[in-house]
KEFILO-234482 format. One line per field, with one value per residue: residue number from 0; residue in three letters; x, y, z of N, C-alpha, C in turn. Coordinates in nm, 3 decimals, decimal comma, padded with zeros to 5 digits. Atoms other than C-alpha are relative to their C-alpha. Layout:
# KEFILO-234482
minu	NUM:...
votor	Ala:...
n.px	X:...
n.py	Y:...
n.pz	Z:...
ca.px	X:...
ca.py	Y:...
ca.pz	Z:...
c.px	X:...
c.py	Y:...
c.pz	Z:...
This chain:
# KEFILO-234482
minu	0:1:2:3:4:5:6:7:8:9:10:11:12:13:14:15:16:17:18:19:20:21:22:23:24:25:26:27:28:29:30:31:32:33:34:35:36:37:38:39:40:41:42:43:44:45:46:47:48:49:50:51:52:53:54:55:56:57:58:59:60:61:62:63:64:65:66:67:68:69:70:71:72:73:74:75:76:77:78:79:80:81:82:83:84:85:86:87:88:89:90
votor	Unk:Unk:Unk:Unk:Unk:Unk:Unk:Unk:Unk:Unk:Unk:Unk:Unk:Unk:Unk:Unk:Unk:Unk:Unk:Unk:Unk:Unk:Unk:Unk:Unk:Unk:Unk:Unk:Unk:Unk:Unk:Unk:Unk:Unk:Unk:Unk:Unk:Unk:Unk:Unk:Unk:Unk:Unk:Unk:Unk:Unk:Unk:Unk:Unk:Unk:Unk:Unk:Unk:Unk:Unk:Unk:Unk:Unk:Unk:Unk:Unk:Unk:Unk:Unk:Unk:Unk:Unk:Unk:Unk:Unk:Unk:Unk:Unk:Unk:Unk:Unk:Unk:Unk:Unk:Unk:Unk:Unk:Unk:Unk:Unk:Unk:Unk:Unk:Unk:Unk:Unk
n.px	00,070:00,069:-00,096:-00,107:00,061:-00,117:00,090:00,010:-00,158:-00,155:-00,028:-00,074:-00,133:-00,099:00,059:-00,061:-00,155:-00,011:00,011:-00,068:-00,056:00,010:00,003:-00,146:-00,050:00,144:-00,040:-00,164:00,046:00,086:-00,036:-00,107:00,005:00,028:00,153:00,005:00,079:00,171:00,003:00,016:00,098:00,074:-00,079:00,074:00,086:-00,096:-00,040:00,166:-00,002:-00,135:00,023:00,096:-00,093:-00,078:00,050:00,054:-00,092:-00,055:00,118:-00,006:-00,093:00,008:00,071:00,010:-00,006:00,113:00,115:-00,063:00,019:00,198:00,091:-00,059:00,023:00,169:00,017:-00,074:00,108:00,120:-00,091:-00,059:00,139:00,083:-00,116:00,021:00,091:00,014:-00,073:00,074:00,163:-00,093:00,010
n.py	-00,019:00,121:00,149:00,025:-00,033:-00,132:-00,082:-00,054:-00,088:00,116:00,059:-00,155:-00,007:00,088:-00,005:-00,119:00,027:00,086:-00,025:-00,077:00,058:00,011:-00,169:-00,062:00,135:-00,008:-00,136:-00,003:00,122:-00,088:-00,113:00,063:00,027:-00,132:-00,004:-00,123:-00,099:-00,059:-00,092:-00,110:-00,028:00,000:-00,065:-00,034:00,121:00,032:-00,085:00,006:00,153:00,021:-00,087:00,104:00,063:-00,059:-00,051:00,154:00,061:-00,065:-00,015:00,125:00,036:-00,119:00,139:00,160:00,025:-00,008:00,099:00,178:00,126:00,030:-00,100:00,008:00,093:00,007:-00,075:00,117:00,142:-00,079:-00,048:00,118:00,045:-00,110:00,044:00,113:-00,051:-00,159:00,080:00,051:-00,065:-00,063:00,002
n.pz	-00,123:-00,085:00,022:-00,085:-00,160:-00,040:-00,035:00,119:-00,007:-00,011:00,164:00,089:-00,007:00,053:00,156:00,045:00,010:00,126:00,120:00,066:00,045:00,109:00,055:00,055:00,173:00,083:00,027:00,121:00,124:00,073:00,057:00,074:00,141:00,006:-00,018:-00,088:00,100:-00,021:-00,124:00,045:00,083:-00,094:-00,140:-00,086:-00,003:-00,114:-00,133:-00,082:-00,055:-00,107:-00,109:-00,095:-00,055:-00,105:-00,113:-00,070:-00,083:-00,099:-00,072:-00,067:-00,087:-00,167:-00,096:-00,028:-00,182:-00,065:00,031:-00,055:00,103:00,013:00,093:00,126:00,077:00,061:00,143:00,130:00,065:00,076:00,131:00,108:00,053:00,101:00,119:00,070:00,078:00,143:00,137:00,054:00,065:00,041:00,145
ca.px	09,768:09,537:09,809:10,071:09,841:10,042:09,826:09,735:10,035:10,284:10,132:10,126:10,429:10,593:10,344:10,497:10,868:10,804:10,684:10,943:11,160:10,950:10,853:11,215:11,289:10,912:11,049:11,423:11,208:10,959:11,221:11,433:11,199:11,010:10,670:10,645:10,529:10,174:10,212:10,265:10,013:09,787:09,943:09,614:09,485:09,854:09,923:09,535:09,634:09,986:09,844:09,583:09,862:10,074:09,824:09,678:10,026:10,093:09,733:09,783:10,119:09,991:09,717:09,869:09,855:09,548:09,276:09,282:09,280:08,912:08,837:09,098:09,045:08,641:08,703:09,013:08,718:08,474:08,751:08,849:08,492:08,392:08,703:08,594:08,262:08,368:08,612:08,353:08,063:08,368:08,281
ca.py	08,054:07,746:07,501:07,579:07,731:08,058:08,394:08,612:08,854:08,607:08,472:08,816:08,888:08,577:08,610:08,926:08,750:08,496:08,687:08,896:08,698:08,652:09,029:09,096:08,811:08,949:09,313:09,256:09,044:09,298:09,564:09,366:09,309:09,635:09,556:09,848:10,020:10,009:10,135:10,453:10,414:10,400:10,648:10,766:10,411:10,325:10,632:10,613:10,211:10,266:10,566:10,323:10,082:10,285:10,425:10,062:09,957:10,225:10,236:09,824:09,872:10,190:09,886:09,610:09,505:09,693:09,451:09,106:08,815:08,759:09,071:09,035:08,670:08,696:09,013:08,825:08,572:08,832:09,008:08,673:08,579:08,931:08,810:08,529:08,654:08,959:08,696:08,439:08,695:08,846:08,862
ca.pz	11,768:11,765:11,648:11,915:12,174:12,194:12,305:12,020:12,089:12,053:11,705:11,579:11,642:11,517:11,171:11,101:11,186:10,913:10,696:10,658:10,507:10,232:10,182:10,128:09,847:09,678:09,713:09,541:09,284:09,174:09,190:08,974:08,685:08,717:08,825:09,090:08,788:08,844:09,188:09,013:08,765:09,044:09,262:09,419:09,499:09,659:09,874:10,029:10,077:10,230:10,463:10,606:10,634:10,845:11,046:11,107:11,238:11,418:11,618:11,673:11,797:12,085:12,156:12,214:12,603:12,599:12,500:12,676:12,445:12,522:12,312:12,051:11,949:11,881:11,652:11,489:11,397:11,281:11,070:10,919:10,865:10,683:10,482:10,400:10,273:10,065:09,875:09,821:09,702:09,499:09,092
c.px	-00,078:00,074:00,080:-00,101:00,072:-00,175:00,041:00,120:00,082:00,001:-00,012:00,091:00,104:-00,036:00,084:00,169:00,017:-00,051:00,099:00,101:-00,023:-00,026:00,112:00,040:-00,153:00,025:00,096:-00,081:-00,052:00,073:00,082:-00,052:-00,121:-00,169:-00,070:-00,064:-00,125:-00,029:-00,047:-00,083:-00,111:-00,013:-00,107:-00,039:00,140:00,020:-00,125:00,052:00,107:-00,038:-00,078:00,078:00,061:-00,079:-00,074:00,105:00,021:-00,140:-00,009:00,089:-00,057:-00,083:00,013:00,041:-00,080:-00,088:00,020:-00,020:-00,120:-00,052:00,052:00,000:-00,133:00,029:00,080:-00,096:-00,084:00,079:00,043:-00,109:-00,074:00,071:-00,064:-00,142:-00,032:00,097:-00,104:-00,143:00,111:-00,039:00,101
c.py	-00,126:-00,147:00,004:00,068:00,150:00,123:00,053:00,155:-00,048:-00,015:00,086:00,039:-00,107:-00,045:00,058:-00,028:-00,093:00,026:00,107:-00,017:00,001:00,131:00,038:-00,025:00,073:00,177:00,000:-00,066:00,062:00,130:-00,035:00,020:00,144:00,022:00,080:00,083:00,019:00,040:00,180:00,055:00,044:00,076:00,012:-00,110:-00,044:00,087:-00,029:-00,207:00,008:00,087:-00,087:-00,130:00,029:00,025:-00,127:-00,037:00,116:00,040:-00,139:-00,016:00,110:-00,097:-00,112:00,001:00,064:-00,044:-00,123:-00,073:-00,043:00,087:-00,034:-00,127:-00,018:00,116:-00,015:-00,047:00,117:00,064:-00,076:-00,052:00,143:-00,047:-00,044:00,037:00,062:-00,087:-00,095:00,083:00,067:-00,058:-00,010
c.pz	00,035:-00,016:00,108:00,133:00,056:-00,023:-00,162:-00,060:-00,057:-00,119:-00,059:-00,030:-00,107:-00,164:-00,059:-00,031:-00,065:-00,117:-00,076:-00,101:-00,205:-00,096:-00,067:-00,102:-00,070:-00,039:-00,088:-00,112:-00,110:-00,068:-00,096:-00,151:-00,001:00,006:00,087:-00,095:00,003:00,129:-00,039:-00,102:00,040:00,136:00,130:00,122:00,147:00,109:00,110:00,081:00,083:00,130:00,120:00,039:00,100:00,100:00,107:00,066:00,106:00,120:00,057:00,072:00,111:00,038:00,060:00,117:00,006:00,004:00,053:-00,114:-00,040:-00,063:-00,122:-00,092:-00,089:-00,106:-00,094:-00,107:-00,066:-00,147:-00,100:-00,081:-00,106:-00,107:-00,104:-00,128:-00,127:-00,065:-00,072:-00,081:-00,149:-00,151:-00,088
């Protein structure tokens, strides 16, 4: 978004279409040598994380074209900046 100048739609979009690539090769990889296993060790922890996954994509995709850019870039920044925070305070 601030390297090519593209709206925040656009570089969403095209995040998601380069990252898929690598999801796919990181998925056959894991299922290969059998590290999925603590998914299930953890079942509670993953289902609660994938539900809030899904429901996060599927509540960004009914939004998108409804927020102008002028809303969605400043709370980008806030979301990236809590990030940043709760990694650096991180023990």
């Amino acid at each position: 978004m601030l390297l090519f100048g593209e709206d925040i739609k656009t570089a969403g979009s095209l995040s998601l279409l380069v990252s898929l690539p690598t999801m796919l090769v990181a998925f056959a990889r894991y299922s290969r040598d059998g590290s999925f296993a603590v998914l299930g060790a953890n079942l509670r922890f993953t289902m609660v994380t994938a539900a809030g996954s899904i429901a996060g994509a599927i509540l960004g995709g009914l939004l998108l074209g409804v927020f102008p850019d002028l809303v969605l870039i400043p709370l980008l920044a806030v979301i990236l900046l809590a990030s940043v925070v709760k990694l650096v305070r991180h023990d």
